[in-house]
N, C-alpha and C positions, 0 to 999 in steps of 0.2 A: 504494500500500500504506500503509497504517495502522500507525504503530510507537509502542508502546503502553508499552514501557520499556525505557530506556537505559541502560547505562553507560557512566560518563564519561571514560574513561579510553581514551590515544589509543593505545596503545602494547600491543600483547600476544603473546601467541607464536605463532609459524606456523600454521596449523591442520595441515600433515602432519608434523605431530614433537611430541612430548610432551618437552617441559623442566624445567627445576627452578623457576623462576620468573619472572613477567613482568618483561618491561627495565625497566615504568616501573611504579612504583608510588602507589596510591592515597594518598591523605591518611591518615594513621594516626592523627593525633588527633582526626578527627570521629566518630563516630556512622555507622554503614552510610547509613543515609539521606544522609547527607553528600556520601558518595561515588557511590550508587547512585538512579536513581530509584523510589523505593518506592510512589508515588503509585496503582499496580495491584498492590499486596499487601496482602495481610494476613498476621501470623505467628499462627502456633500452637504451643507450647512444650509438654514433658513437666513441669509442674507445675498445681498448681490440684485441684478434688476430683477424686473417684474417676468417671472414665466425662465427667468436663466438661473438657478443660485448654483451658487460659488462651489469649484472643486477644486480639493487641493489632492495634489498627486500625491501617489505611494512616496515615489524619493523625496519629497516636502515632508512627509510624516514619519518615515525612517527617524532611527538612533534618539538620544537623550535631550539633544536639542534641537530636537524633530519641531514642526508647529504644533504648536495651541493656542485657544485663546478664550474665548466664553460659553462658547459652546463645546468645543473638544478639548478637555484638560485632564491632568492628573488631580486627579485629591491629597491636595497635601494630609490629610489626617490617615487616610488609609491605601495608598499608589490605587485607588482605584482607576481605570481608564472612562470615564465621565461624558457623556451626550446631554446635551440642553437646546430642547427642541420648544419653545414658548407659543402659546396660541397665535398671535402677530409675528409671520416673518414671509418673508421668498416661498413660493412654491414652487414646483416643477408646473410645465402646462399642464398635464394630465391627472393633477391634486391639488383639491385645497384646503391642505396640509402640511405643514411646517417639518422638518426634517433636521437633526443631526445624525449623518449614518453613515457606516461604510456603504462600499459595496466592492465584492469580489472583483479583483484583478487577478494576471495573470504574471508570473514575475518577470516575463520582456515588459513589462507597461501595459500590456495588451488588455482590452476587456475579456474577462470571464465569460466562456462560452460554451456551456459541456451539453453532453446528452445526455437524454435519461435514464440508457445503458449503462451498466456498473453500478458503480460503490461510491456515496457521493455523504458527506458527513459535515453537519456545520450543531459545534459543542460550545457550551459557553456555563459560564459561571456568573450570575449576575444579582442584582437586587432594585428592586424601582425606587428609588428617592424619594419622588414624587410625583402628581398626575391628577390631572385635573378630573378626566372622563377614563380612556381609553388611551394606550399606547403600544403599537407595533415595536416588538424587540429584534425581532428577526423574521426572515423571507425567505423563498424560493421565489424569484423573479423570471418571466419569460425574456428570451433573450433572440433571437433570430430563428426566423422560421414562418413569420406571417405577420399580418399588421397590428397583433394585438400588442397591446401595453400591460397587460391584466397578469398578477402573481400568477404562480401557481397556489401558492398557499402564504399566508401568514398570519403570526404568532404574538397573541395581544396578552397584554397586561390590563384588565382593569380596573377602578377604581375599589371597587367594592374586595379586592384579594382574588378575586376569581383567573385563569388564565386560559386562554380560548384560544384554539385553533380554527382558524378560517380556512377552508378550503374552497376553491373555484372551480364553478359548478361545469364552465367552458371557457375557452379563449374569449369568449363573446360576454362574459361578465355573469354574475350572479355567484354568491359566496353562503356559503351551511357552514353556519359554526358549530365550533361539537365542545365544550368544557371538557380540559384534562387536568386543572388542578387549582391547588386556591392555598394561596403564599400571601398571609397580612403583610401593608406596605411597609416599604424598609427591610425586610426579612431577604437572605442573601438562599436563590434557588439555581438550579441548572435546568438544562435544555439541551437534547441532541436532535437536530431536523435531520431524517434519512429519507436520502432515493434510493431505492433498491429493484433490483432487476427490470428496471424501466418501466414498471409500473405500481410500485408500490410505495407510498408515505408512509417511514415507520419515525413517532416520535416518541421520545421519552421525557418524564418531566420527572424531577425527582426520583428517581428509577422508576415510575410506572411508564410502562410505553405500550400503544395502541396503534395500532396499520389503520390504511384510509388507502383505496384504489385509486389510482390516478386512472382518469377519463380519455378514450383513446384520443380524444379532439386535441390533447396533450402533443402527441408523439411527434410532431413535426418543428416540435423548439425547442431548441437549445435554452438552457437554465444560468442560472449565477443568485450565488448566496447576495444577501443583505443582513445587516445588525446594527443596532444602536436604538437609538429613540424618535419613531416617525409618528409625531404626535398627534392621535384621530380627534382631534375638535379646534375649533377656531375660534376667537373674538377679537378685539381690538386692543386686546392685552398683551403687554410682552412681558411681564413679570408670572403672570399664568403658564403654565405648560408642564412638558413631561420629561426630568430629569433623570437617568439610567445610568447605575455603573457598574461596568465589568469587570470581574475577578481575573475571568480566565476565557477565550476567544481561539479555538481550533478548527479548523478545516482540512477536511483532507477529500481526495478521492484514490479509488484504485478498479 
């Protein structure tokens, strides 16, 4: 198998129990990149003009004096790796919704672009801050193959502790949530998103994990992970939104 990002950090919590925080903690005076390998991301922030926001490249986010800045930062009290996605910012055209996130590269620069064949793994270690409504932690995003825009699937946080998987009904839109677990806010839990033999979503939350059949209307796009905080509600607020920070952040395929 192919492991494609790491973090570095040796020590984190069980995966069947949700905690307050990891035993060991990150470096807090670098830069995420510091602590994390960034080398397969790219971020995307809720700034920048109207319908464009701002991307900062893999090599901008690399090493200890990698970028940050309000929205993507270290915590100094615990090396957390930190997304601050506020009701008020930049959307993409196709959302409107506010964004701090990666999203899967490839380590030439290149976008992320696999198929649904094989062995495909996006792990993480995280805890929600805060949230206003609703927040996306991580994705399967459709990536070439046809004109949609529309995930494949993705992985909310809600207000209430509860944590839902959305799945997409087709390329053409329509999403069945299905609840797989319920972590009070602040509370530091894990997540594995799998594609497995090109038709299958296996997740896990906390060690429990559940399959979901992927739709064959699926099969002609290529994929690419997303993670961070893609905050589902809006107003005129920029002190309002959904802050996320991650423990630990792995990818692989094989």
């Amino acid at each position: 198998m192919r492991v494609r990002a790491l973090f570095v950090l040796l020590a984190v919590p069980a995966l069947a129990a949700a905690t307050a925080l990891p035993a060991v903690a990150a470096d807090p005076s670098v830069a995420p990149g510091g602590n994390f390998d960034l080398s397969v991301w790219q971020l995307q922030e809720p700034v920048g003009s109207p319908g464009k926001p701002t991307t900062i490249s893999s090599s901008r986010l690399q090493g200890a004096n990698g970028f940050q800045d309000s929205y993507f930062y270290t915590d100094t009290r615990d090396g957390a790796m930190t997304f601050w996605a506020p009701e008020k910012g930049v959307t993409t055209p196709n959302s409107n919704y506010a964004r701090s996130e990666l999203r899967e590269m490839n380590r030439d620069g290149s976008a992320a672009n696999w198929s649904l064949s094989g062995s495909h793994k996006l792990s993480a270690t995280l805890r929600v801050v805060s949230v206003t409504s609703n927040v996306c932690v991580g994705q399967v995003h459709l990536g070439t193959g046809g004109s949609s825009t529309k995930p494949l699937l993705e992985l909310y946080y809600r207000a209430s502790g509860d944590i839902v998987l959305g799945t997409e009904n087709s390329p053409d839109g329509g999403q069945t949530p299905h609840t797989v677990g319920h972590v009070s806010l602040g509370k530091t839990w894990t997540y594995t998103i799998g594609i497995s033999g090109g038709n299958t979503i296996d997740l896990t939350v906390n060690g429990s994990t559940t399959h979901y059949s992927i739709p064959s209307s699926f099969k002609a796009y290529k994929q690419y992970f997303k993670a961070g905080s893609y905050n589902q509600s809006s107003s005129d607020s920029t002190t309002k939104g959904a802050r996320v920070a991650f423990y630990g952040l792995n990818v692989s395929h094989g």
